[in-house]
C-alpha positions as CSV (number, residue, x, y, z in Angstrom):
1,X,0.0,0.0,0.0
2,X,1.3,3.6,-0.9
3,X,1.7,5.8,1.8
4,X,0.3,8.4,-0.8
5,X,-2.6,6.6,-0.8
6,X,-4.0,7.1,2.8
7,X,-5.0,10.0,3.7
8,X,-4.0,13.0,6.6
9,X,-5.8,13.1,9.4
10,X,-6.8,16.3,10.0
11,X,-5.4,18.4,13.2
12,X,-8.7,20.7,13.7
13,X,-12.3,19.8,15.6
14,X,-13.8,17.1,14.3
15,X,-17.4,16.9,14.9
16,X,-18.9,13.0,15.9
17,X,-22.6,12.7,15.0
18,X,-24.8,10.5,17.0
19,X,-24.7,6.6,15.8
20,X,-26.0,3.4,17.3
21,X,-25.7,3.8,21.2
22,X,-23.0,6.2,20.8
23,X,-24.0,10.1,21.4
24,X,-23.2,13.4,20.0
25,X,-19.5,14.5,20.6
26,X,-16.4,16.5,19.1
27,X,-12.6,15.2,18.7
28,X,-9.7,16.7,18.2
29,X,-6.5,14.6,17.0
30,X,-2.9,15.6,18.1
31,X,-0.1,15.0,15.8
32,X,0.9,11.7,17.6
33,X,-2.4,10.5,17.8
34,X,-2.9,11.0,13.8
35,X,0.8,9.9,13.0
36,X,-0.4,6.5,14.7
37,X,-3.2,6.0,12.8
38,X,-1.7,6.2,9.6
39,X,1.1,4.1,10.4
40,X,-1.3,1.4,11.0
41,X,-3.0,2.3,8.3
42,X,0.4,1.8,6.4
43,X,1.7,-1.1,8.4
44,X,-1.8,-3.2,7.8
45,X,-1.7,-3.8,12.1
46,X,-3.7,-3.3,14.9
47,X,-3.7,0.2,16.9
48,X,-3.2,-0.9,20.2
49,X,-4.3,2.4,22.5
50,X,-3.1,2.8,26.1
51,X,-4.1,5.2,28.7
52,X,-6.1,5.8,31.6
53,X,-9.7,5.8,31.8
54,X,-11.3,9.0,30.4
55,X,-8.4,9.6,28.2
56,X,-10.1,9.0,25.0
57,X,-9.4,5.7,23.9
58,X,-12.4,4.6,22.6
59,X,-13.6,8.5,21.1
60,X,-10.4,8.1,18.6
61,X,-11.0,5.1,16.7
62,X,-15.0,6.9,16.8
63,X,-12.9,9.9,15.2
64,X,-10.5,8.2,12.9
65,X,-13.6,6.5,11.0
66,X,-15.2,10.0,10.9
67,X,-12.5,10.8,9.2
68,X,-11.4,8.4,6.9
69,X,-15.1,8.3,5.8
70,X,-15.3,4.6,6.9
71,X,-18.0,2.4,8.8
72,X,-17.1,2.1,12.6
73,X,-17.8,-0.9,14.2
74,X,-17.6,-1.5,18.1
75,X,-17.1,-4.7,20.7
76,X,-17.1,-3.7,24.7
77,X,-14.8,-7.2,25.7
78,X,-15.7,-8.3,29.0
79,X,-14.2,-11.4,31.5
80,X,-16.9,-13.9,29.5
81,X,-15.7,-12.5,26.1
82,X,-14.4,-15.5,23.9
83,X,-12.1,-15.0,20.5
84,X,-15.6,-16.5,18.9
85,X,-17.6,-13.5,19.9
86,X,-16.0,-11.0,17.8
87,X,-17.0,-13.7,14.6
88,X,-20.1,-14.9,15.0
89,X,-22.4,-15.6,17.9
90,X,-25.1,-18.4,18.3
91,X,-28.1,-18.0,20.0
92,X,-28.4,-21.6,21.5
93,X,-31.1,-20.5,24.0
94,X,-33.7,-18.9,21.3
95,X,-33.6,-22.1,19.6
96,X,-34.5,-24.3,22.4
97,X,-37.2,-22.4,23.4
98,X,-38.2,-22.1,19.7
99,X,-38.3,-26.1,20.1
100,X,-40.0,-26.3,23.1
101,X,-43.0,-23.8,21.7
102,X,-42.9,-26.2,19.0
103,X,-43.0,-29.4,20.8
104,X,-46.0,-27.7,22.6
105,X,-48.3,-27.0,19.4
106,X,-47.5,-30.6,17.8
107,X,-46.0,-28.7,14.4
108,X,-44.8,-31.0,11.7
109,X,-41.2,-32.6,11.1
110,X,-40.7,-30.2,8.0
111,X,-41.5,-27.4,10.4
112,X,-39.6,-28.4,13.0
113,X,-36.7,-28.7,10.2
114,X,-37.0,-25.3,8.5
115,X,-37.5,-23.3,11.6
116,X,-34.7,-25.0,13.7
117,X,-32.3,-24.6,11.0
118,X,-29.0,-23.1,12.5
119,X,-28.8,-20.6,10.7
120,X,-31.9,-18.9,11.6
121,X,-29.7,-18.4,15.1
122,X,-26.8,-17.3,13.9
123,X,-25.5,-13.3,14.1
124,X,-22.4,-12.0,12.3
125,X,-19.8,-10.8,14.6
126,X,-17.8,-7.4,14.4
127,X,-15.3,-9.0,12.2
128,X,-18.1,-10.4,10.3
129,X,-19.2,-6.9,9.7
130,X,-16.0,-5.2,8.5
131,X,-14.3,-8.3,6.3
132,X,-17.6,-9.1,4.3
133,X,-20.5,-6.4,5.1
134,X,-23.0,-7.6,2.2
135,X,-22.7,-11.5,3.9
136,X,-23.0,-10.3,7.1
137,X,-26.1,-8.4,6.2
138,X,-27.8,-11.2,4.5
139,X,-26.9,-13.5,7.6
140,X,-28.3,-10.4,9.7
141,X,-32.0,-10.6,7.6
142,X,-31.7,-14.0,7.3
143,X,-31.2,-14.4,11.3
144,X,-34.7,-12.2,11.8
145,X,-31.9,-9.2,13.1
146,X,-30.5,-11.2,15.7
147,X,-27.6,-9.6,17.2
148,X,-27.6,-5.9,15.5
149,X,-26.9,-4.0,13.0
150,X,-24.2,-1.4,12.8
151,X,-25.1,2.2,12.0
152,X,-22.5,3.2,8.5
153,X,-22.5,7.0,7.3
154,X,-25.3,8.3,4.8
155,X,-22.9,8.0,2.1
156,X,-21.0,5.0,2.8
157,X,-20.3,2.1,0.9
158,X,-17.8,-1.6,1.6
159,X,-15.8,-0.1,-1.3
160,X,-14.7,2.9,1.6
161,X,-13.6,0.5,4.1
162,X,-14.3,0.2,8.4
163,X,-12.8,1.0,11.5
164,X,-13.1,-1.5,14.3
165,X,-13.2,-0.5,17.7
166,X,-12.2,-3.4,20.4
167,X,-12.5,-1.8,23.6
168,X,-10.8,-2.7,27.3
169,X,-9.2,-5.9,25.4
170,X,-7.6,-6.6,29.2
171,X,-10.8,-7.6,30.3
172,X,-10.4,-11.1,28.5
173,X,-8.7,-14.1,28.9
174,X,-4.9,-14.5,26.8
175,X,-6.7,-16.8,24.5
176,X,-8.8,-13.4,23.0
177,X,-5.9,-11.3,21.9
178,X,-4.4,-14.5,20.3
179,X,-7.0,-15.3,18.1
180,X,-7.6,-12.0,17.5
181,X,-4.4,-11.9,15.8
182,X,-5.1,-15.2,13.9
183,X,-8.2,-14.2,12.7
184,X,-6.3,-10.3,11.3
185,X,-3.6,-12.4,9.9
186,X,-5.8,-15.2,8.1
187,X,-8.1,-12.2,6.9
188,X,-10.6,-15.4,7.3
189,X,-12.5,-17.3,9.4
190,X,-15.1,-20.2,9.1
191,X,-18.4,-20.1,10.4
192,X,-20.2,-23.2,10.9
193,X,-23.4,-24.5,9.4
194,X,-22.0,-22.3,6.2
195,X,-20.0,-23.1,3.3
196,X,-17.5,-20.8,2.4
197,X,-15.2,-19.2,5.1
198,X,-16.0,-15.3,6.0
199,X,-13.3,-13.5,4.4
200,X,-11.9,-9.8,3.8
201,X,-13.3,-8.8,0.6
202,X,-10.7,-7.9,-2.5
203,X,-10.9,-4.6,-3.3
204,X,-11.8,-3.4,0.2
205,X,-9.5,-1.3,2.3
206,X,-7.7,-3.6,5.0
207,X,-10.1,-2.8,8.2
208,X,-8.5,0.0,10.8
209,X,-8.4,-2.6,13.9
210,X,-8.0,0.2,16.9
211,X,-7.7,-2.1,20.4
212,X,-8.2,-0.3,24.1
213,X,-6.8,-1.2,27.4
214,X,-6.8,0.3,31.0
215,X,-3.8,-1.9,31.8
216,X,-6.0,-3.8,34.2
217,X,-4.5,-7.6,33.1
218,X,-1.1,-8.2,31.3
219,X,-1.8,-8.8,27.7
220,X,0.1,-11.2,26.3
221,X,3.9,-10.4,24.4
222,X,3.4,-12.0,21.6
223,X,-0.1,-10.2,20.8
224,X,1.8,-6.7,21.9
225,X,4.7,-7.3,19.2
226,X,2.0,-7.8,16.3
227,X,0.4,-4.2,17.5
228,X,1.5,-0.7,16.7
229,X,1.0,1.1,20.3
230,X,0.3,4.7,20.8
231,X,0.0,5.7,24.4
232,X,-2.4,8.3,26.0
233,X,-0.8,10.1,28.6
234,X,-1.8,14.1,30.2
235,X,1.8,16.2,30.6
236,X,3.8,15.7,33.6
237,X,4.1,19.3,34.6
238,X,1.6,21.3,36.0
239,X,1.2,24.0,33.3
240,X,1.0,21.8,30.4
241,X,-1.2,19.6,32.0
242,X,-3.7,22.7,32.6
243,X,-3.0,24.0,28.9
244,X,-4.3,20.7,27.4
245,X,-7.4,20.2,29.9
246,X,-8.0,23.6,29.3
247,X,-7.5,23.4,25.3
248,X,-9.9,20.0,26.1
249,X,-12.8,21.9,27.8
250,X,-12.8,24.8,25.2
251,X,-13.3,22.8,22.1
252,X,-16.2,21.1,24.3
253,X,-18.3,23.9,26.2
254,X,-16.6,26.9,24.4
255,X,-17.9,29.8,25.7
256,X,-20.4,28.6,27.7
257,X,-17.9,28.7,30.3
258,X,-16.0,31.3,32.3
259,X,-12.2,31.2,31.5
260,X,-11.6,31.2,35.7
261,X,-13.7,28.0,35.9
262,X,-11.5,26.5,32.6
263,X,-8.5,27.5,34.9
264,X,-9.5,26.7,38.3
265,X,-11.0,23.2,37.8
266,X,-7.5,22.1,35.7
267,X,-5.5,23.4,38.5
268,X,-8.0,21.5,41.6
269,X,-7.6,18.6,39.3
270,X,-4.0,18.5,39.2
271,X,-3.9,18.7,43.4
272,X,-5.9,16.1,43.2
273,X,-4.1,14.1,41.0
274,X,-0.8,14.4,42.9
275,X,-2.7,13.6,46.5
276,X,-3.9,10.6,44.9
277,X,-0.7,9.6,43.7
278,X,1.0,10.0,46.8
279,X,-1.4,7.2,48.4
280,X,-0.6,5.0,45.4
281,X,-4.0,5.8,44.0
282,X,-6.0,6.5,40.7
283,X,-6.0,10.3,40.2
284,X,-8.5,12.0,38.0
285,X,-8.2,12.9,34.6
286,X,-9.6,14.0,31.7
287,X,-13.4,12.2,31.9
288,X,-13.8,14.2,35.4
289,X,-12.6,17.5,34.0
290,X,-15.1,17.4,31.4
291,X,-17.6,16.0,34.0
292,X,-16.9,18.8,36.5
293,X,-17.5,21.8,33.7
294,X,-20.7,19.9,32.7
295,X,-21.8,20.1,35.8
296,X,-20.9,24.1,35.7
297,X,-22.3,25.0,32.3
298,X,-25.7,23.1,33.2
299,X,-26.5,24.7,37.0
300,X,-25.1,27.6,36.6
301,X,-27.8,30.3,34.5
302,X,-24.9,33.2,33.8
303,X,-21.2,33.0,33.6
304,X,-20.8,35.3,36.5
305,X,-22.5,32.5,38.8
306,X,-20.3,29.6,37.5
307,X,-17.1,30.7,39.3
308,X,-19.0,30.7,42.9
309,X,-20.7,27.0,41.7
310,X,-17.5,25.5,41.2
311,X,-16.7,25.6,44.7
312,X,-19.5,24.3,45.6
313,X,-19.6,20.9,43.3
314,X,-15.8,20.3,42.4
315,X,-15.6,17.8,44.8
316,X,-18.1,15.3,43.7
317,X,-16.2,15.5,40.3
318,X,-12.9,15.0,41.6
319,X,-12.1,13.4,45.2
320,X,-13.6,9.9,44.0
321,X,-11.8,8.0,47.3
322,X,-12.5,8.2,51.0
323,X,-11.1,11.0,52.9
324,X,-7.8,9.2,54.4
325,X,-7.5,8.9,58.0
């Protein structure tokens, strides 16, 4: 693939429309942050995203297939998550009570036959969705919408490609990331109770695969090798740390917001931070600033009042531990 060929990503607000369960929001991309995604992009890997809650994980690879003009698919991994999941899933229990309504009304072998068929249980899986989106959207009508559908842009089409968000990876088990990779690397995998293996369509744009993690389990080397890694951090000293929080809040609330309450909040945040730290704790970030001047904006009716408010309901935003002692 020519570098030529993929595009910049741009360095100015870029607004995030509501889709699916997601809701309205705005992003703004840093030149490391874009710089990762097109060497991905480039390299044909996995984004692998570090960082601590609140940091934006997730929002970017929301932003990237803003973009790039590409479908964005998401998968929340949780403890129960298997490698399988993000294929296909099977919905074992719909059948049997399917068969047990059935048993109960005495239907026919040949109706027993057609409606049990496995298929009519079956759901495409993320990957599903971004190697082959036409079979995955047949197997979606076919199933009776089992499982969901993702939301793609007005104007998109398989031909423009997908972004695939898989978010808080270290929730799973070691075997997840693994065949994770297997699956990426095959660009296929089979699906029982059809013929043909699933596979990434010619023509298509290799799928954006951007993968989250809080850090909260040790993912395994080998899986961290195959990955590109960008890594979400806020600044280590106290006025850069304000100046981004503060850059952060603007492109959000604007101004909706009085500059002192912008200032204030970043610099109560970053005591916080460092008390928290000294007990070997989580500190707040990014997610609570932007909690704390929503809070603001909403109670307060005039900018003169906000100030005076913040006093008042900074704490509930930010001191998320027991008082020590």
């Amino acid at each position: 693939m020519n570098t030529t060929s993929i595009p910049m990503i741009p360095l100015t607000p870029i607004p995030l429309p509501p889709r699916g369960s997601w809701p309205e929001a705005v992003h703004l991309f840093d030149e490391e942050s874009a710089w990762a995604v097109r060497s991905a992009l480039a390299a044909q890997r996995p984004l692998l995203v570090r960082g601590e809650p609140g940091s934006g994980k997730s929002q970017l690879a929301r932003a990237a297939a803003e973009a790039l003009g590409r479908l964005f698919v998401s998968e929340v991994v949780h403890a129960r998550s298997e490698s399988q999941d993000l294929q296909w899933r099977f919905d074992a229990l719909g059948r049997l009570g399917d068969a047990q309504a059935m048993g109960a009304h005495h239907c026919s072998a040949d109706e027993v036959r057609q409606r049990l068929d496995q298929r009519n249980y079956l759901s495409p899986g993320a990957l599903w969705w971004v190697f082959d989106w036409d079979s995955a959207a047949r197997q979606y009508e076919h199933s009776g919408g089992r499982g969901g559908q993702p939301q793609p842009p007005a104007d998109w089409s398989p031909a423009k490609g997908a972004v695939l968000l898989i978010d808080e990876i270290d929730k799973a088990e070691a075997d997840l990331p693994s065949g994770l990779l297997e699956t990426l690397g095959n660009g296929a995998f089979p699906v029982p109770w059809l013929d043909t293996p699933v596979c990434a369509q010619t023509g298509t744009p290799t799928p954006l695969v951007v993968i989250t993690t809080n850090e909260e389990r040790e993912l395994p080397a080998a899986f961290i090798r195959r990955c590109l890694v960008l890594n979400l951090s806020l600044p280590a000293n106290e006025a850069d740390f304000s100046a981004r929080l503060i850059e952060r809040g603007c492109l959000h609330f604007g101004s909706r917001c009085h500059a002192e309450v912008y200032r204030e909040a970043a610099r109560q945040l970053w005591q916080d931070r460092q008390a928290a730290a000294s007990e070997g704790l989580q500190g707040p970030g990014q997610a609570e600033y932007l909690d704390l001047l929503r809070v603001v904006v909403t109670l307060a009716p005039t900018l003169e009042e906000q100030p005076e408010l913040l006093a008042k309901v900074s704490g509930f935003a930010l001191r998320k531990h027991p008082p020590a002692g």
